[in-house]
ROSE-4610 file (N, C-alpha, C; in Angstrom, 1 decimal, always signed):
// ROSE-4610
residu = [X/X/X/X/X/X/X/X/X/X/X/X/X/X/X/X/X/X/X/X/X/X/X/X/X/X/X/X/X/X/X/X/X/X/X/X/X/X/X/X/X/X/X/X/X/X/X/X/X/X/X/X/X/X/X/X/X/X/X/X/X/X/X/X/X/X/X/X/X/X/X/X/X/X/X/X/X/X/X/X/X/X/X/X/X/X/X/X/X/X/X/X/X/X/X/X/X/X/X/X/X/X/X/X/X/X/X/X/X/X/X/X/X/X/X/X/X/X/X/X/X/X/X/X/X/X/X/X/X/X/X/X/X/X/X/X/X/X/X/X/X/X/X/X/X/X/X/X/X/X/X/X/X/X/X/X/X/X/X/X/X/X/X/X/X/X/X/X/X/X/X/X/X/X/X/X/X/X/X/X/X/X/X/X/X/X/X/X/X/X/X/X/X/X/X/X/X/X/X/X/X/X/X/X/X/X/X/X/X/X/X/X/X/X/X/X/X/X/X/X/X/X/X/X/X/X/X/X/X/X/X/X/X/X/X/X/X/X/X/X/X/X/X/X/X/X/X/X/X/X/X/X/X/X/X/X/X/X/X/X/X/X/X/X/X/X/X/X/X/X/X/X/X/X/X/X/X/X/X/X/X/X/X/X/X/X/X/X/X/X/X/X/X/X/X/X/X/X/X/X/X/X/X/X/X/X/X/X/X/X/X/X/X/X/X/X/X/X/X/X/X/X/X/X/X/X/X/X/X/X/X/X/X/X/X/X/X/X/X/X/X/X/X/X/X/X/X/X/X/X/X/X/X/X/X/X/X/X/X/X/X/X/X/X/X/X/X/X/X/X/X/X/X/X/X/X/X/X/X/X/X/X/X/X/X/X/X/X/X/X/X/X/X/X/X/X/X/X/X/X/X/X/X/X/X/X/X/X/X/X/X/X/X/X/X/X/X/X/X/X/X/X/X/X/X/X/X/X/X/X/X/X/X/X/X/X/X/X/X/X/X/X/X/X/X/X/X/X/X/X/X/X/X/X/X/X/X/X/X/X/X/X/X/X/X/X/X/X/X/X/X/X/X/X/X/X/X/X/X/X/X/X/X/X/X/X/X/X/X/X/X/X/X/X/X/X/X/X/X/X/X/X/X/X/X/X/X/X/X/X/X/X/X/X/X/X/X/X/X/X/X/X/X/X/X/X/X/X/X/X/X/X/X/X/X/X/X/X/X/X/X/X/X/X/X/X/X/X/X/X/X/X/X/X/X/X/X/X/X/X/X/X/X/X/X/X/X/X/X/X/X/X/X/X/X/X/X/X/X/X/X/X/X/X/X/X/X/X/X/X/X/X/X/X/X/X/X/X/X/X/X/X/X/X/X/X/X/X/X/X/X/X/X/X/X/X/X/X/X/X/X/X/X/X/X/X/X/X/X/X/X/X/X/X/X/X/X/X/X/X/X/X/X/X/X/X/X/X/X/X/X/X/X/X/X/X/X/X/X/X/X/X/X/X/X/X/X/X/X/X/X/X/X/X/X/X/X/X/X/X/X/X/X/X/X/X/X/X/X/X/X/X/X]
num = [1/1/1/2/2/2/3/3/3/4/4/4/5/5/5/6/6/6/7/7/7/8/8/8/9/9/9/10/10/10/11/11/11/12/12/12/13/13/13/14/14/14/15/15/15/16/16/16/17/17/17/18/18/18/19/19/19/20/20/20/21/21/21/22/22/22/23/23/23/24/24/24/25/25/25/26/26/26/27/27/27/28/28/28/29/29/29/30/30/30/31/31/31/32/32/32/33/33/33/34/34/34/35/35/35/36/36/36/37/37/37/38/38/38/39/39/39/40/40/40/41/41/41/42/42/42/43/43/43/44/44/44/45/45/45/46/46/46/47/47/47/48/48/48/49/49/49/50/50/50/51/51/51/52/52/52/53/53/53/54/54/54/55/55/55/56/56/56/57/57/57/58/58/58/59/59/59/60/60/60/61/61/61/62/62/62/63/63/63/64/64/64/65/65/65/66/66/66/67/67/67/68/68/68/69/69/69/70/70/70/71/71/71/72/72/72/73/73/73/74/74/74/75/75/75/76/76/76/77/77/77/78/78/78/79/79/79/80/80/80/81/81/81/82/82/82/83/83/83/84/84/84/85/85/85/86/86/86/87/87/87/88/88/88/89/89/89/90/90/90/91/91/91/92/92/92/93/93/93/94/94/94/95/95/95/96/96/96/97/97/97/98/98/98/99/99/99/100/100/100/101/101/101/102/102/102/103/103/103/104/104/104/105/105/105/106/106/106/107/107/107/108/108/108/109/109/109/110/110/110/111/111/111/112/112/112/113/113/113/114/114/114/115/115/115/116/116/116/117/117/117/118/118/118/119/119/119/120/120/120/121/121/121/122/122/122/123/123/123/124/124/124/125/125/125/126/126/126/127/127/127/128/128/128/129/129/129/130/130/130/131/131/131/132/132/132/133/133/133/134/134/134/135/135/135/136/136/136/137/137/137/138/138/138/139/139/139/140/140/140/141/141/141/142/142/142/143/143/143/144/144/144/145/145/145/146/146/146/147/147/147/148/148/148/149/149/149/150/150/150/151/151/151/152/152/152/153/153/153/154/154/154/155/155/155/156/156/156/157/157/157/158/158/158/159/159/159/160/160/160/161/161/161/162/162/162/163/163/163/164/164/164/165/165/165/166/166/166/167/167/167/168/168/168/169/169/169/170/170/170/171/171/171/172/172/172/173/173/173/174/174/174/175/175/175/176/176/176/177/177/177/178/178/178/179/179/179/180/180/180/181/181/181/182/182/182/183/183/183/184/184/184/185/185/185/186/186/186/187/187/187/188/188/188/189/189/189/190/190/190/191/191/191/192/192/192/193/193/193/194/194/194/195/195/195/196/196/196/197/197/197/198/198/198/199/199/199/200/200/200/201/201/201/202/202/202/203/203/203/204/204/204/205/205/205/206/206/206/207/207/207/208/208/208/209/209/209/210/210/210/211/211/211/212/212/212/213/213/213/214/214/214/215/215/215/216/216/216/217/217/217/218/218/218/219/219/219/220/220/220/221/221/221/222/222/222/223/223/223/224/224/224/225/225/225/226/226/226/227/227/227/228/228/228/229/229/229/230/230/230/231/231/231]
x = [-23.7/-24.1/-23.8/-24.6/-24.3/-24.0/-22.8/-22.5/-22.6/-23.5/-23.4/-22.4/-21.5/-20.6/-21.7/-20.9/-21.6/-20.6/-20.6/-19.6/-20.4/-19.7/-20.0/-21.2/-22.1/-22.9/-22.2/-22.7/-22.3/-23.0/-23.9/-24.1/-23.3/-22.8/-21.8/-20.9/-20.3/-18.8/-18.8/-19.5/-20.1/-19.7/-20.8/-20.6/-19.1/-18.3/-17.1/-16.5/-16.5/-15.4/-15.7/-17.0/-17.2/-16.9/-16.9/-16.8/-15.0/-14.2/-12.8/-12.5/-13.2/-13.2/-13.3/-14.2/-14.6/-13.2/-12.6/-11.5/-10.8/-10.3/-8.9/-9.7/-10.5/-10.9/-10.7/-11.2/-11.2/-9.7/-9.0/-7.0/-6.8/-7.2/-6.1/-6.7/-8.2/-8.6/-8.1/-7.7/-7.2/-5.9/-5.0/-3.9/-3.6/-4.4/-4.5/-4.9/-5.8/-6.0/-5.0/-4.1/-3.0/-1.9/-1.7/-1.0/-0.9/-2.6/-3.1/-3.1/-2.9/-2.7/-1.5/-1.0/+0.6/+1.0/+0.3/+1.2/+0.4/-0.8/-1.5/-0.9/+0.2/+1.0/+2.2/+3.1/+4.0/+3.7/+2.7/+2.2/+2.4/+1.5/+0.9/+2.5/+3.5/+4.7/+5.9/+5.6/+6.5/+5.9/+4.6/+4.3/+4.3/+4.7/+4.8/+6.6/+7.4/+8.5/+8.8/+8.2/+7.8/+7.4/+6.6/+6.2/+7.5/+8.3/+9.4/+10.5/+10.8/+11.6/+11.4/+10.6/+10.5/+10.1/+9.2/+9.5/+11.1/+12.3/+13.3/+14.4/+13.6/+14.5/+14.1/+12.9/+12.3/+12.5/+13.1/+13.7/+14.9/+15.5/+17.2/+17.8/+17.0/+17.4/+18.7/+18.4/+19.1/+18.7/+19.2/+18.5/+18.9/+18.4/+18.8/+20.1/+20.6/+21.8/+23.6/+22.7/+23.6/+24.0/+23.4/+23.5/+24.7/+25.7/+26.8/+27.3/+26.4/+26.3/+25.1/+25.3/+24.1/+25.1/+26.2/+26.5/+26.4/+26.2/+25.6/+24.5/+23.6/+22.4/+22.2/+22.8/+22.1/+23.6/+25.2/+26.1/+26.1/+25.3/+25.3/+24.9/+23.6/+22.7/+23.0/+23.3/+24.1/+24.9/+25.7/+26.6/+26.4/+26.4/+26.7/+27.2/+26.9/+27.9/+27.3/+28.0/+27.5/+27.9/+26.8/+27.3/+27.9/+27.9/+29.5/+28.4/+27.1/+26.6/+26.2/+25.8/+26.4/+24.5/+23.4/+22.2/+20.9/+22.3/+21.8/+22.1/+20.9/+21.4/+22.0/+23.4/+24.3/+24.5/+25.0/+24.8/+26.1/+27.4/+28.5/+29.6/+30.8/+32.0/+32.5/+34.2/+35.2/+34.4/+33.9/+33.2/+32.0/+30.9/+29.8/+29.6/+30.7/+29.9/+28.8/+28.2/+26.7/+25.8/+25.7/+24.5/+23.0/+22.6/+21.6/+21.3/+21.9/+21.7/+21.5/+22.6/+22.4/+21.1/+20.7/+19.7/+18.3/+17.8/+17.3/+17.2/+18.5/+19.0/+18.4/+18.8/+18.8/+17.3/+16.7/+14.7/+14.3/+15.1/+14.8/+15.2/+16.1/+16.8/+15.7/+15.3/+14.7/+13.0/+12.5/+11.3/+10.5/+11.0/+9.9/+9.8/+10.2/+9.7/+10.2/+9.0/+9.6/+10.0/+10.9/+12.2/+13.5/+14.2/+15.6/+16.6/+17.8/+18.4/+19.6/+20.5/+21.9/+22.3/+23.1/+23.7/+24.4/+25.6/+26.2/+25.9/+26.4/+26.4/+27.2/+26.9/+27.7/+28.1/+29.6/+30.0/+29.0/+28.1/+27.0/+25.8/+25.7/+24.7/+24.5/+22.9/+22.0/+20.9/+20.5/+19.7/+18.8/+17.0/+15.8/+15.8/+15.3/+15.0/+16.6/+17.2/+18.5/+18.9/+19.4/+19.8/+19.2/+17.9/+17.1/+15.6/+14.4/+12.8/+12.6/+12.1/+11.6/+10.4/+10.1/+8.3/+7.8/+6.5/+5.6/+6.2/+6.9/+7.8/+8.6/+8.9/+10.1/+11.8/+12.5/+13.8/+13.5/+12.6/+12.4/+12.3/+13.5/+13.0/+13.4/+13.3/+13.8/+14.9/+15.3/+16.6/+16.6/+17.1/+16.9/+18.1/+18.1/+19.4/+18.8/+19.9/+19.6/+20.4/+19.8/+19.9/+19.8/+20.4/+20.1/+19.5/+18.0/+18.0/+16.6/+16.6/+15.3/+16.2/+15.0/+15.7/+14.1/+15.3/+14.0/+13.8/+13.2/+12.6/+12.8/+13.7/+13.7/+12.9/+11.8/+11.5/+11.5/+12.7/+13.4/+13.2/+14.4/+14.6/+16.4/+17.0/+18.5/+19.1/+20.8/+21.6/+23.1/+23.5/+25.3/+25.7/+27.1/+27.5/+27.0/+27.0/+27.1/+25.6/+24.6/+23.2/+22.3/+21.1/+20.3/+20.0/+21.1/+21.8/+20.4/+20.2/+19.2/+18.0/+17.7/+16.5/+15.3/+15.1/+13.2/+12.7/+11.5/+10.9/+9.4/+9.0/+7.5/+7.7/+6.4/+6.5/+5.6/+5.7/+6.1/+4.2/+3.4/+1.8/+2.0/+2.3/+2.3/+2.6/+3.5/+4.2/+3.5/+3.0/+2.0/+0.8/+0.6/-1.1/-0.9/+0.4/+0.5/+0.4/+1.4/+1.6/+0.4/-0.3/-1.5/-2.6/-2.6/-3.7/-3.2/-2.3/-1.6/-0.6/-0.1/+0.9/-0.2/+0.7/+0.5/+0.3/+0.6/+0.8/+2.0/+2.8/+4.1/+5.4/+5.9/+7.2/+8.4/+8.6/+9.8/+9.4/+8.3/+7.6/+7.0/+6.6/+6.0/+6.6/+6.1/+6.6/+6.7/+6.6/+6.9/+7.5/+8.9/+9.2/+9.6/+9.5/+10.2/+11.2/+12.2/+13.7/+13.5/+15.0/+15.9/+17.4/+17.9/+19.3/+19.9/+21.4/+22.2/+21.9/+21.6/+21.6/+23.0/+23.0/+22.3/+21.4/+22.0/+21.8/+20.7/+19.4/+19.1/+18.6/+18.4/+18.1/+16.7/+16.5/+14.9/+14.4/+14.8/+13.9/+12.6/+12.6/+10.9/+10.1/+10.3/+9.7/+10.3/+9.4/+9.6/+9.8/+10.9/+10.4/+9.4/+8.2/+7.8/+6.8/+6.6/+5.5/+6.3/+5.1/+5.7/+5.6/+6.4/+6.3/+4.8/+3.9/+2.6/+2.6/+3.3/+3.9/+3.8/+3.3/+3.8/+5.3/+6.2/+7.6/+8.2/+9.1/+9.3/+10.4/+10.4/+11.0/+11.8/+10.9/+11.1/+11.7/+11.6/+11.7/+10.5/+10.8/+10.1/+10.6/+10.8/+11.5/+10.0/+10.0/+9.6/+10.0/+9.5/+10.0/+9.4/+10.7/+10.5/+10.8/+11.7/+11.6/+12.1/+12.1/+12.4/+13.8/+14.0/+14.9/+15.9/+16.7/+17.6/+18.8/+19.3/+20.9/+20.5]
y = [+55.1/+54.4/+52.9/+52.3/+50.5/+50.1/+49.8/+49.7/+47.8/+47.4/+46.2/+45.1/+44.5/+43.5/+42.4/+42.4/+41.3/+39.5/+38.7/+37.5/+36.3/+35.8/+34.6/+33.6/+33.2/+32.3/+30.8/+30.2/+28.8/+27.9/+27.8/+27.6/+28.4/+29.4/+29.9/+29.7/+29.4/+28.6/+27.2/+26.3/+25.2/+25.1/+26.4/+26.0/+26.2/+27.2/+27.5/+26.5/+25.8/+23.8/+23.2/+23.2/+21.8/+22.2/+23.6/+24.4/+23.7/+24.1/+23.9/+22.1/+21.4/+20.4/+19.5/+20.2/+19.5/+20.3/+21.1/+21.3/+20.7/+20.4/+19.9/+18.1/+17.5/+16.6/+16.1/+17.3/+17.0/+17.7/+18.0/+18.6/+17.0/+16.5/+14.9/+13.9/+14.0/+13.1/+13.5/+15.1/+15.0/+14.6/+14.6/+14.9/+12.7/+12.3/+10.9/+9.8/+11.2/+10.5/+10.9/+12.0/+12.3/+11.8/+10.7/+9.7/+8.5/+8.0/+6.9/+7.1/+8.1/+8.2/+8.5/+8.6/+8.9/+7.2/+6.3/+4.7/+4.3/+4.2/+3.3/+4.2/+5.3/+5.5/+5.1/+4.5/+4.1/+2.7/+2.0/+0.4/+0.7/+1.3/+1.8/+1.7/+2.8/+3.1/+1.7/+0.8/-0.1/-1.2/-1.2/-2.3/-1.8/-0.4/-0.2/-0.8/-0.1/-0.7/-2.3/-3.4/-4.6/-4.6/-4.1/-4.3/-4.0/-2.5/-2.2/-3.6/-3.9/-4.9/-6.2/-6.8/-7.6/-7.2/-6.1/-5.5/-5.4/-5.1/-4.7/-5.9/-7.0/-8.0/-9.1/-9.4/-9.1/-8.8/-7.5/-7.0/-7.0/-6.5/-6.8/-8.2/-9.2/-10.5/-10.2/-9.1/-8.7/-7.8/-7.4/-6.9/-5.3/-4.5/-2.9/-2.9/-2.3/-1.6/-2.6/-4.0/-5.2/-5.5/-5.3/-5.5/-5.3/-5.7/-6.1/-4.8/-4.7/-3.9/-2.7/-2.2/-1.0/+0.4/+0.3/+1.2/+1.5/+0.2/+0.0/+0.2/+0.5/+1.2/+2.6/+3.5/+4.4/+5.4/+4.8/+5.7/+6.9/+6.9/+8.2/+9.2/+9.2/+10.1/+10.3/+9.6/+10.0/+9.1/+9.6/+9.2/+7.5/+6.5/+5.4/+4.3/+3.7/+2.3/+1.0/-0.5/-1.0/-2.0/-2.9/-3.7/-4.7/-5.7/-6.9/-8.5/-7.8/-9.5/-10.5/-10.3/-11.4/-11.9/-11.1/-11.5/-11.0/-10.5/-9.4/-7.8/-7.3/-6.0/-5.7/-5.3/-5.0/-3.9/-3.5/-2.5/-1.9/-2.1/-1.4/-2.1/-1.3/-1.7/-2.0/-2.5/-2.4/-3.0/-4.3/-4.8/-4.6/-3.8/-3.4/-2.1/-1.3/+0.0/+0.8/+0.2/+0.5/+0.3/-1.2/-1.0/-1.1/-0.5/-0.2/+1.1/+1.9/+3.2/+3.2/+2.3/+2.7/+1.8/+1.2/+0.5/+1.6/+2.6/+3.7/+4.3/+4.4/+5.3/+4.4/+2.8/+1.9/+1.7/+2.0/+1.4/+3.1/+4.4/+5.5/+5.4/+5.0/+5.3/+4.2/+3.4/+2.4/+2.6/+4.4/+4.3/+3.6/+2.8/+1.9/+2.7/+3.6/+4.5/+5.8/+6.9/+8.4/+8.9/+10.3/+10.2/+10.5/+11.0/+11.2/+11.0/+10.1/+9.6/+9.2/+10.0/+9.8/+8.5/+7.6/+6.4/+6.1/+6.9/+7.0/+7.6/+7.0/+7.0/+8.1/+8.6/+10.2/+9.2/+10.4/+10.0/+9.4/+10.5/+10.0/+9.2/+8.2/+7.6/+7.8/+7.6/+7.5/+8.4/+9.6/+10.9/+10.7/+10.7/+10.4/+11.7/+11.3/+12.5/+12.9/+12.0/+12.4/+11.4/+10.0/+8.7/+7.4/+8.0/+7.4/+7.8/+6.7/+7.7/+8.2/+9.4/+10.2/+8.9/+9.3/+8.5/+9.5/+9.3/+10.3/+11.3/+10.3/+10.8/+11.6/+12.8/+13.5/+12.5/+13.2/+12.3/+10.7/+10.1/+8.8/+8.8/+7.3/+6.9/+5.2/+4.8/+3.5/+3.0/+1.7/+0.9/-0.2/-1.0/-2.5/-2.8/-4.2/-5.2/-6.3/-7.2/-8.8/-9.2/-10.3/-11.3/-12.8/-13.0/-14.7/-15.3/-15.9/-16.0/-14.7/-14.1/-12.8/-11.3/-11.0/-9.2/-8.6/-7.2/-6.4/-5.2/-4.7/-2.9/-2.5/-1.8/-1.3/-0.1/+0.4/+1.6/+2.2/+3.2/+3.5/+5.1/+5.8/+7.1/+6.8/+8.7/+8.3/+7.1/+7.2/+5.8/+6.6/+5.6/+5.6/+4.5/+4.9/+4.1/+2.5/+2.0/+1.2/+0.4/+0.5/+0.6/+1.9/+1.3/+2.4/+2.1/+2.7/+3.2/+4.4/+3.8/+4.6/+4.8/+4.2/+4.6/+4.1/+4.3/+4.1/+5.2/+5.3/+6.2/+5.9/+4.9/+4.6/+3.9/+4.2/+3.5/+1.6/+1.0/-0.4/-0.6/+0.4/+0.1/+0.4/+1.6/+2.0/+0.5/+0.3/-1.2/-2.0/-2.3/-3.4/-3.6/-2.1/-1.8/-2.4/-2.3/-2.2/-3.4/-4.1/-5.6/-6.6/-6.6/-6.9/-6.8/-5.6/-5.0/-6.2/-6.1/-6.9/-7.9/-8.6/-9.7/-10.5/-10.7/-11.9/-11.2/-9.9/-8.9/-9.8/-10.4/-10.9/-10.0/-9.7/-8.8/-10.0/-10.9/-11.6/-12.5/-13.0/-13.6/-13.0/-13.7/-13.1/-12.1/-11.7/-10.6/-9.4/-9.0/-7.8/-8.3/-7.5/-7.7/-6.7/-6.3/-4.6/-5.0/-3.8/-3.8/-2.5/-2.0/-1.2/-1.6/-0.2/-0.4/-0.8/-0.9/-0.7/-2.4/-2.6/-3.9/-4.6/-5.9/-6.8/-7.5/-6.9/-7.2/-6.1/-6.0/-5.1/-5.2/-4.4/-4.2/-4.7/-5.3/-5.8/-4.8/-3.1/-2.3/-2.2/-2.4/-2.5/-3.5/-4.4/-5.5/-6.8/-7.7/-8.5/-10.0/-10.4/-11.7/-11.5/-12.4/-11.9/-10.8/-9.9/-9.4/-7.6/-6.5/-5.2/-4.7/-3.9/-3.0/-2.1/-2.2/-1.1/-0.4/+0.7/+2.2/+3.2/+4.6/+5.5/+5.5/+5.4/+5.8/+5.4/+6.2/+5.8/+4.7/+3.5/+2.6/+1.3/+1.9/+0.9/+1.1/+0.1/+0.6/-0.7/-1.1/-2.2/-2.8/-4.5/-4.4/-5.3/-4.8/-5.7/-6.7/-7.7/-9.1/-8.7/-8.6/-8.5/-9.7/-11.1/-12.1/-12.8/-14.5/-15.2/-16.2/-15.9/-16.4/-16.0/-14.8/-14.1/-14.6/-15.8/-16.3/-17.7]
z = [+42.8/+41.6/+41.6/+41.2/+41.0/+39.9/+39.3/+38.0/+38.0/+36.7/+36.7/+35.8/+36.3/+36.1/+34.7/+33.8/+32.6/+32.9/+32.5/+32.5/+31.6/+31.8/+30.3/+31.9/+31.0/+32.0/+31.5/+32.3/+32.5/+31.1/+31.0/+29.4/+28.4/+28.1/+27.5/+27.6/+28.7/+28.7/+28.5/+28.8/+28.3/+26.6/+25.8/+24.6/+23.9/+24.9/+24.0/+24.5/+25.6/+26.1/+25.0/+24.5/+23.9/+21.9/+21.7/+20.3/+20.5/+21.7/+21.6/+21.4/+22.1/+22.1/+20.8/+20.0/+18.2/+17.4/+18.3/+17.1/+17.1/+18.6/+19.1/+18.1/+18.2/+17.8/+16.3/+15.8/+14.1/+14.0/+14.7/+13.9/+14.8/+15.4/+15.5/+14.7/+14.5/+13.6/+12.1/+11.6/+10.2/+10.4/+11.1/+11.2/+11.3/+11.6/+12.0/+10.2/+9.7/+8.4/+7.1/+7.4/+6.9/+6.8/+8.0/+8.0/+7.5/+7.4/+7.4/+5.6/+4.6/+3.5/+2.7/+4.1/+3.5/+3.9/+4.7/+4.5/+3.1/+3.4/+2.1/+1.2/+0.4/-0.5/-0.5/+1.0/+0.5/+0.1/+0.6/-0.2/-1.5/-1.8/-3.6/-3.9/-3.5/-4.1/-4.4/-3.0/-2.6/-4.1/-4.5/-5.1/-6.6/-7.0/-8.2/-8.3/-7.4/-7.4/-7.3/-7.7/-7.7/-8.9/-9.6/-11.1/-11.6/-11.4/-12.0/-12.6/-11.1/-11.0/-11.9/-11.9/-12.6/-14.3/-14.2/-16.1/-16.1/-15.4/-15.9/-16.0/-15.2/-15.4/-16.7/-17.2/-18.3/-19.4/-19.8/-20.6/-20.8/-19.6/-19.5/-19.5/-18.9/-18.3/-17.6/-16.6/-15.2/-14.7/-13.6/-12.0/-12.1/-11.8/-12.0/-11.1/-11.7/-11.0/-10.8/-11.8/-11.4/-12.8/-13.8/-15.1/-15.7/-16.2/-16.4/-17.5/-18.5/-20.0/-19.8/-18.8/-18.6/-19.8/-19.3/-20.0/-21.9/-22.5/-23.5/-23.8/-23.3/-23.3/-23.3/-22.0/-21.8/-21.8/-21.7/-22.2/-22.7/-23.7/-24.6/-23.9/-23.0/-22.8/-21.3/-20.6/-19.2/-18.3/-18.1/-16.9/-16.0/-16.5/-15.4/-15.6/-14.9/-14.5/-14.4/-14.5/-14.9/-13.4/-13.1/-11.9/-12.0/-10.9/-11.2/-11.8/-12.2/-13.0/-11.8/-10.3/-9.4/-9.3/-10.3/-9.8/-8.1/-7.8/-6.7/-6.8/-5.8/-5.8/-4.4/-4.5/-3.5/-2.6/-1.7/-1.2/-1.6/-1.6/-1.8/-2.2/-2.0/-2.1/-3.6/-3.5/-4.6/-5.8/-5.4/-6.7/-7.1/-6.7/-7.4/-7.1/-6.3/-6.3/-6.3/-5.0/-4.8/-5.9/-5.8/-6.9/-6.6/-5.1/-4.8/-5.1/-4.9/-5.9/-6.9/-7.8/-8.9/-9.8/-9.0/-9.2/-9.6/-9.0/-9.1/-10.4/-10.8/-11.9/-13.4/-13.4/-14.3/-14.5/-13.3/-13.6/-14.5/-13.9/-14.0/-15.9/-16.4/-17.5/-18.5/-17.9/-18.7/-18.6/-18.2/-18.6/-17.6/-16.5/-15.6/-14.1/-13.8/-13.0/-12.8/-12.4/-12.7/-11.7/-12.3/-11.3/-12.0/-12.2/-12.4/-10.7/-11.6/-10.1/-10.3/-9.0/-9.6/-9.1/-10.2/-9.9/-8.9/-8.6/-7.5/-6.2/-4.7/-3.7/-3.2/-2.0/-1.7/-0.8/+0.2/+0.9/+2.3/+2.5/+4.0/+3.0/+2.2/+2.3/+1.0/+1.1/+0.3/+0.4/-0.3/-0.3/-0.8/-0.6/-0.8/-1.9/-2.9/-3.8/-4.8/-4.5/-4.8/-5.8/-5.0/-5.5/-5.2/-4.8/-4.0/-4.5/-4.2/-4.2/-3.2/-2.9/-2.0/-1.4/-0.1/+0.2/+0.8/+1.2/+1.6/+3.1/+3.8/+4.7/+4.8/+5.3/+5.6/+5.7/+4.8/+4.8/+4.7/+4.3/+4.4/+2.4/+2.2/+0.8/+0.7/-0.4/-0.8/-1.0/-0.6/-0.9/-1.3/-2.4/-2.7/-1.8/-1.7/-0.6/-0.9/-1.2/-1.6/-0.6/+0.2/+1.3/+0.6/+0.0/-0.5/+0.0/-0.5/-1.5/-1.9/-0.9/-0.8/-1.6/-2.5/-2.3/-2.0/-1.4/-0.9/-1.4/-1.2/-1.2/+0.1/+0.8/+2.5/+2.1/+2.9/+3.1/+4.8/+4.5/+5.9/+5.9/+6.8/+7.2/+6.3/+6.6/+6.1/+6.5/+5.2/+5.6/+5.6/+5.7/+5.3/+3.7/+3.8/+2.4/+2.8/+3.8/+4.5/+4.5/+4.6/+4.8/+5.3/+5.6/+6.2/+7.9/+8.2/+9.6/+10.2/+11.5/+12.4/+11.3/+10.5/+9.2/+10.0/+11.3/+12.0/+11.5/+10.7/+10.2/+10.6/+11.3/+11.5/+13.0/+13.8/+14.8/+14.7/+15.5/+15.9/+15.3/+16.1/+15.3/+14.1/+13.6/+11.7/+11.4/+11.7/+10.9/+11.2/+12.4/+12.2/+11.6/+11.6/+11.0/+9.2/+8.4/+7.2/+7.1/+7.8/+7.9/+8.1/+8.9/+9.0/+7.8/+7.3/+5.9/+4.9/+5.0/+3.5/+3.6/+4.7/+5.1/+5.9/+7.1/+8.1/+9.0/+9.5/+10.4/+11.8/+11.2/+12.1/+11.4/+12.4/+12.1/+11.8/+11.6/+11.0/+10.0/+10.0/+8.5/+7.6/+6.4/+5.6/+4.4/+3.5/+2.8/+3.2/+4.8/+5.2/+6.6/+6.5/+8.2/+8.2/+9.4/+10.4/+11.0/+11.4/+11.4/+12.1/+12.7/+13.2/+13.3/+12.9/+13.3/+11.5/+11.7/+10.7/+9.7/+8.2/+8.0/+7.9/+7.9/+7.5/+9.0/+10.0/+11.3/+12.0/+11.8/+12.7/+13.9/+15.0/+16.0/+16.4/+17.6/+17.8/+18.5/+18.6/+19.2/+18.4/+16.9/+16.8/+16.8/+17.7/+18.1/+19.0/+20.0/+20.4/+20.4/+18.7/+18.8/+16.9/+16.9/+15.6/+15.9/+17.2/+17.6/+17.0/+16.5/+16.8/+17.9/+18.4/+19.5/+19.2/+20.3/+20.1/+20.5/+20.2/+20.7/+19.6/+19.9/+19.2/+18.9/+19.4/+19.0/+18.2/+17.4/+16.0/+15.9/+15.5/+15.7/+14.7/+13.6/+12.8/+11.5/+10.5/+9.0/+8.8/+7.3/+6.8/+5.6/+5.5/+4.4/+3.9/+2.4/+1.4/+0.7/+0.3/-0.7/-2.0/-2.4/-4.2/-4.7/-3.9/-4.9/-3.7/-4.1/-3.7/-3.6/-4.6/-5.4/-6.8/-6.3/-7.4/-7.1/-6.7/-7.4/-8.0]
């Protein structure tokens, strides 16, 4: 007896390379525009927190989380603290007691952005969703820091009491691609520069100079300019 053998012909395998091929294609191209909407949201986010700031300074005639008499306002209804008046927002220590956190709490308490947020700072840092805004990113949220005579919006990865320590949450293109859309696209000028590493000093692994690094790897943060002149 001659039993006959069936197999896929060569046009048939053909169609199932190129059927595999439009998938693998459109899961990198969604997966590429899932990103590309998760930055154009931290913009959107980074610039509502910029309206915040200035409606709150506006009304308070002072800076969230620095305001001298916060506790006269919002005392009754919950738990916080008031900062040391210096015109910036600080990162830590005896005399202001993180009032980058509690900066959070103060825009939160005053109706100018949503969110419930605890004032105070834990022992490891600063917790996105916590005392902090969450961003579209995994473990990635917001931090104000005033550099005389600049303050900023950092949008990083985790920190410490200290700053946002190892906070690269985007690589050296993401950052440049934002930077460019909406700056100068130069990493040390402008209203947007990229960073690494612990502040006030960070690291030039995400970039060379005023250039970003053009690599996938994750390398960066980004700080924003909310003013020019707060002392």
């Amino acid at each position: 007896m001659i039993t006959s053998k069936k197999a896929f012909t060569l046009v048939e395998l053909s169609i199932v390379i190129v059927i595999i091929g439009l998938i693998i294609a459109g899961v990198t191209a969604g997966r590429a525009l899932v990103r590309d909407a998760k930055l154009r949201s931290v913009v959107s986010q980074v610039n509502q927190y910029k309206v915040a700031l200035d409606a709150f300074r506006l009304q308070y005639n002072a800076l969230p989380g620095d305001m001298t008499n916060a506790t006269s306002y919002w005392n009754t209804t919950v738990t916080t603290t008031n900062g040391n008046g210096k015109n910036g927002i600080e990162w830590g220590g005896a005399s202001d007691t993180n009032e980058s956190t509690r900066a959070w709490q103060h825009l939160s308490l005053a109706g100018l952005i949503i969110g419930s947020y605890a004032g105070t700072a834990l022992n490891v840092g600063s917790v996105p969703g916590y005392n902090v805004p969450q961003s579209p990113f995994v473990n990635g949220g917001y931090w104000f820091w005033t550099n005389s005579p600049r303050q900023y919006v950092i949008w990083g990865g985790t920190s410490t009491p200290a700053g946002p320590s190892q906070a690269a949450i985007i690589s050296g293109k993401d950052a440049s691609n934002i930077d460019r859309k909406i700056d100068d696209g130069l990493r040390t000028t402008g209203n947007i520069t990229g960073g690494t590493g612990q502040l006030p000093a960070p690291s030039l692994s995400c970039g060379i100079g005023s250039s970003y690094r053009m690599t996938d790897d994750i390398t960066c943060y980004l700080f924003f300019i909310t003013s020019r002149s707060v002392r």
